[in-house]
C-alpha positions in Angstrom: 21.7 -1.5 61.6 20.3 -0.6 65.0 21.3 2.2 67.7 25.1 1.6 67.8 24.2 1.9 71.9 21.4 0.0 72.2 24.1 -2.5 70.2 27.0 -2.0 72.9 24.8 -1.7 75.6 25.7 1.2 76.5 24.8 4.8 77.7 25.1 7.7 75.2 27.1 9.3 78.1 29.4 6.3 78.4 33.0 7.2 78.4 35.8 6.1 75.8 36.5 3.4 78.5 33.3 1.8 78.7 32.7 1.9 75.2 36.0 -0.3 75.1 35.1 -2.5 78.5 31.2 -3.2 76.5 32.7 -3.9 72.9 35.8 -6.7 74.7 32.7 -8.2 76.3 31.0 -8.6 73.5 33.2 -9.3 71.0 34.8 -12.5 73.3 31.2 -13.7 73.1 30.2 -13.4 69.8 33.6 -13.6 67.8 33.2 -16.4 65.3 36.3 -18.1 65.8 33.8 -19.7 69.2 30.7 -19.4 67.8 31.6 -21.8 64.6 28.3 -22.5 61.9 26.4 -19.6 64.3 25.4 -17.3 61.7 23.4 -15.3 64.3 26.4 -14.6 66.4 28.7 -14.4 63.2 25.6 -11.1 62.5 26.3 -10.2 66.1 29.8 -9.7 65.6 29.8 -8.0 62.8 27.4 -5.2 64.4 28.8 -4.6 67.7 32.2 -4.1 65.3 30.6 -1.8 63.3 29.2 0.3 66.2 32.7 0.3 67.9 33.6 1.6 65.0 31.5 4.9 65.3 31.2 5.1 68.3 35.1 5.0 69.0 35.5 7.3 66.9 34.9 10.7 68.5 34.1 12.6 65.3 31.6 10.6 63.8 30.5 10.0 67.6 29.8 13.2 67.5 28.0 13.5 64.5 25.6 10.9 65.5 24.6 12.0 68.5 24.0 15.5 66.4 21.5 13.3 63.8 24.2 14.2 61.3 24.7 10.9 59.9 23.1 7.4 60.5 24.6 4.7 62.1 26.3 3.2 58.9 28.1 7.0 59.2 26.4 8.0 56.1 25.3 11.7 55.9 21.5 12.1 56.5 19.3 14.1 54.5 15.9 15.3 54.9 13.2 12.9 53.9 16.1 10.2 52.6 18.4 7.4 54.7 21.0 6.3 52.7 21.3 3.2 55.1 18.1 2.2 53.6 18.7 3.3 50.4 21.3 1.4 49.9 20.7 -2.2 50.9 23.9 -3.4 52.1 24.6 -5.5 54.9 27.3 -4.8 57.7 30.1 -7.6 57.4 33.1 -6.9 60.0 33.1 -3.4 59.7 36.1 -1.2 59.0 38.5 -1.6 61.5 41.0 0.7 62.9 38.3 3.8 63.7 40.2 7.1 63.4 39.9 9.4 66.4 38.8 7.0 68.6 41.2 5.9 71.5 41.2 2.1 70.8 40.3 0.2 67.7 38.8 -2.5 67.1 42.3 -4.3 65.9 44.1 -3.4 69.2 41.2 -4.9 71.3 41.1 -8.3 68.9 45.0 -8.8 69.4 44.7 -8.3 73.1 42.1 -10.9 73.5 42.6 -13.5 70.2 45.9 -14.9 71.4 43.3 -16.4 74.8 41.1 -18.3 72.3 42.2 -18.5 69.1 45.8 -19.0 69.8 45.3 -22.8 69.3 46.0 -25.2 65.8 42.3 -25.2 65.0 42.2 -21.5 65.3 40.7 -19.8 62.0 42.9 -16.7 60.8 40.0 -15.3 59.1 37.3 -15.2 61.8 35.8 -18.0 60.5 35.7 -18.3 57.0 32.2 -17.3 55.9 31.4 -14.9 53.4 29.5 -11.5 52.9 27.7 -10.2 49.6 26.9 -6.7 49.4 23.2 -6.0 48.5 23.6 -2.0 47.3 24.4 -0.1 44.7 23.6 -2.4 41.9 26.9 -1.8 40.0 29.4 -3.6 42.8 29.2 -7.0 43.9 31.5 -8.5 46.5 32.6 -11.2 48.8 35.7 -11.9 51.7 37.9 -14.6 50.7 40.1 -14.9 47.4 40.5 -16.4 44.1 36.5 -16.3 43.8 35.7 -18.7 46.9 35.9 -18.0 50.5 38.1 -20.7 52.0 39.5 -20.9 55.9 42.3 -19.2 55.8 41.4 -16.3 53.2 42.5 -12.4 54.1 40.9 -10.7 51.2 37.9 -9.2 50.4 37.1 -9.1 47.0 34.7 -7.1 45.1 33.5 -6.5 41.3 33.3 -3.2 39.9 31.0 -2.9 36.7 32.3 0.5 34.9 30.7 2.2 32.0 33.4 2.6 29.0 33.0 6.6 29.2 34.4 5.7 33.1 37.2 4.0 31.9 38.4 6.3 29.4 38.2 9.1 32.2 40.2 7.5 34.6 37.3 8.5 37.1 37.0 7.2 40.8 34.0 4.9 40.8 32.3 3.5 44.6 32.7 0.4 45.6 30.5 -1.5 49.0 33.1 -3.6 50.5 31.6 -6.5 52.4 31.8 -5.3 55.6 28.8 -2.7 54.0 31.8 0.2 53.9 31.7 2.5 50.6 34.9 3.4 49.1 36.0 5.5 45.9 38.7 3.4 44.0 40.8 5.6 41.4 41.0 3.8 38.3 44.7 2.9 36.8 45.3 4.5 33.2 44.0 3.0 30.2 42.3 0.1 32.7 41.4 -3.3 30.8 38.7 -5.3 31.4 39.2 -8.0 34.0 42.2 -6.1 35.7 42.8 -6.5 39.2 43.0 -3.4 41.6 44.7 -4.2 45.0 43.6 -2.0 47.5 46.2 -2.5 51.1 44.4 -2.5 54.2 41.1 -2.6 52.8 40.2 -5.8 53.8 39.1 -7.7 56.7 41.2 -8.8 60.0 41.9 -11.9 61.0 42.0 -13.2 64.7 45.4 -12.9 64.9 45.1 -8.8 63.9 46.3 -9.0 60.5 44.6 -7.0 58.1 44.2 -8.3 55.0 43.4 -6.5 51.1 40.1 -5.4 49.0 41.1 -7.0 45.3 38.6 -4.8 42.9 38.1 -6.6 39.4 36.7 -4.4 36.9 34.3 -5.5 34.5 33.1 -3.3 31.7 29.6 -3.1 31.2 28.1 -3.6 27.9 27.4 -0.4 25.6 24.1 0.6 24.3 26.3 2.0 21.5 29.7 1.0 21.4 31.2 -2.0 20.7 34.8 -2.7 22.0 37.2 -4.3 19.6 40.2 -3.8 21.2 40.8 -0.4 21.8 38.8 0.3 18.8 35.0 1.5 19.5 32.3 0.4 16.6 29.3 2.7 16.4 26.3 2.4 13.8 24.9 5.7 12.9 20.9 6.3 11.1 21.1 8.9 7.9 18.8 10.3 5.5 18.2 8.9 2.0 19.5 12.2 1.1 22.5 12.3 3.1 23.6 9.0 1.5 23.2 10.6 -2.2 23.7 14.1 -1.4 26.9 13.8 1.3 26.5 16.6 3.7 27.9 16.9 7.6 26.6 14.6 10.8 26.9 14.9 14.5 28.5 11.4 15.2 28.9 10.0 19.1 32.1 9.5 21.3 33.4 8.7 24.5 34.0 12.2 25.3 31.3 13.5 23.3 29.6 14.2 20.0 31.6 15.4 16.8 30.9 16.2 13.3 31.9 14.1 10.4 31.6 15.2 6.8 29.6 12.4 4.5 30.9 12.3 1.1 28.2 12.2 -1.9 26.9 8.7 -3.0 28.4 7.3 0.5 28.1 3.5 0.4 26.7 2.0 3.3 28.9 -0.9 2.6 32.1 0.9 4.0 32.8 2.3 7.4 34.3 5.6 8.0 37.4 5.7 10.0 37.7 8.3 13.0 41.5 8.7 14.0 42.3 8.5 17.9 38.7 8.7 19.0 38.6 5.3 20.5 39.2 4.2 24.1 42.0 6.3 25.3 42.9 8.0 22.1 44.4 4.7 21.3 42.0 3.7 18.9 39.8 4.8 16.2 36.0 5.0 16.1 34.6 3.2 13.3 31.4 4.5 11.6 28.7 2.0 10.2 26.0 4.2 8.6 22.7 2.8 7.9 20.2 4.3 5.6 16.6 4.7 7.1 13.6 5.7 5.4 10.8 7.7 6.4 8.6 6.6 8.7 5.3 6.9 6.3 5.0 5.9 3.3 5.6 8.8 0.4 4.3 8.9 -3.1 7.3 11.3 -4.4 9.9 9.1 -3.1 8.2 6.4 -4.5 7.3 7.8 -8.3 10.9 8.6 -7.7 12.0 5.3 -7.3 9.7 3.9 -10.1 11.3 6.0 -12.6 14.7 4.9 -11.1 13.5 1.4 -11.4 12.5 2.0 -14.9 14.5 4.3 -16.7 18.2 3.6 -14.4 18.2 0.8 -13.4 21.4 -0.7 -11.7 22.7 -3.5 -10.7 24.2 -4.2 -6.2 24.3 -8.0 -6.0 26.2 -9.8 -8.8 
């Protein structure tokens, strides 16, 4: 995003008031309730919003002008930008700026009732939709029920959670489309596909009403664990010995490793059974042990298994 002044057009000595007078101005012209199908002004909108926002805000004004954070209001660092690190484009911006004298909401309900008090007027500043580019866990866009539609107040965004996440109970980021980052707590024992409805999060229409972020998790696939319910399956590697001599293993779970205690002559065949050590302790982790052989070829092993073959034989498939 470029120099919330140069975007204002404004001095970085302008007052509270004439960051106010320059962002009404622009935000008549530009709003996309008049510039319908302009997706250049619809762009122009959403950054003179977003550097009202900061700018309005006397804290993070501050900041800025200090080189403290960028103009998306993320934190700087020496040798990094997290504004290009993270990819996302501004939408609307988050309304409402704390500190500053005005928000943006007050200043769109002083002026929307002049242009877009009318029948045709669109309740959602025009109807179009945003997709967040950052991150690469979070995807999002405004509207509801999976489509943007005139009308819509939500935004709506995906959150793709690892299953150690969910059977934390961890906060987890989410980009909004308006490009604003927010931690989202997740609910107890979350399921997959459950809605999160976050108030206030979402974007304001031209009437001033601020709509809702709806967060749908989505759990990521496992390199490990497979989710049956709230059971986990795991398959675990042992030793030709281990299966014939039994012996203790270091087996994985959500919450870290454990040991397990393999009995002699184990038979792959059968899983083991782990009490309470599956997603939320409501479960169990089921053990699926596969016997590998060594890498390279071995002449005891296989003398071993001639004599087996010869003098003990035995019979598996009926």
């Amino acid at each position: 995003m470029p120099d919330p002044y140069k975007v204002l057009n404004i001095d970085k000595s302008a007052s509270d008031k004439e960051i106010k007078s320059a962002y009404r101005k622009l935000a008549k012209k530009y709003h996309p309730d008049t510039n319908k199908g302009d997706k250049r002004a619809q762009d122009k909108f959403a950054q003179i919003t977003n550097a009202y926002e900061l700018l309005s805000d006397k804290e993070k004004r501050a900041k800025f002008d200090r080189g403290e954070i960028d103009e998306q209001g993320n934190p700087k660092f020496s040798g990094f930008d997290f504004s290009q690190a993270r990819g996302a484009q501004g939408g609307y911006g988050s309304f409402g700026a704390q500190g500053g004298a005005f928000s943006a909401e007050d200043i769109l309900k002083e002026f929307m009732g002049g242009f877009a008090g009318g029948r045709g007027a669109s309740p959602n500043m025009g109807g179009f939709s945003f997709r967040s580019g950052g991150g690469g866990n979070f995807s999002s866009t405004a509207g509801g029920g999976g489509k943007t539609t005139q009308g819509s107040k939500n935004y709506e965004a995906f959150a793709n959670i690892s299953l150690e996440q969910a059977n934390s109970g961890t906060n987890v980021q989410v980009i909004l489309p308006s490009g604003k980052k927010i931690d989202v707590k997740l609910p107890k024992k979350v399921k997959d596909g459950q809605k999160i409805r976050l108030k206030g999060k979402g974007p304001i229409s031209a009437f001033g009403e601020v709509g809702d972020a709806i967060i749908t998790v989505k759990f990521k696939k496992h390199k490990k664990f497979q989710l049956d319910g709230y059971n986990l399956k795991v398959d675990v590697p042992i030793t030709l010995y281990e299966a014939v001599l039994g012996g203790k293993i270091r087996v994985p779970t959500l919450s870290g490793k454990v040991e397990l205690n393999l009995p002699p002559n184990i038979n792959t065949k059968k899983s083991l059974r782990l009490k309470g050590k599956g997603l939320y302790g409501e479960g169990d982790l089921l053990v699926s042990l596969r016997i590998i052989l060594p890498k390279k070829s071995d002449s005891d092993l296989e003398n071993l298994m001639r004599f087996w073959r010869e003098q003990k034989p035995y019979k598996v498939r009926e």
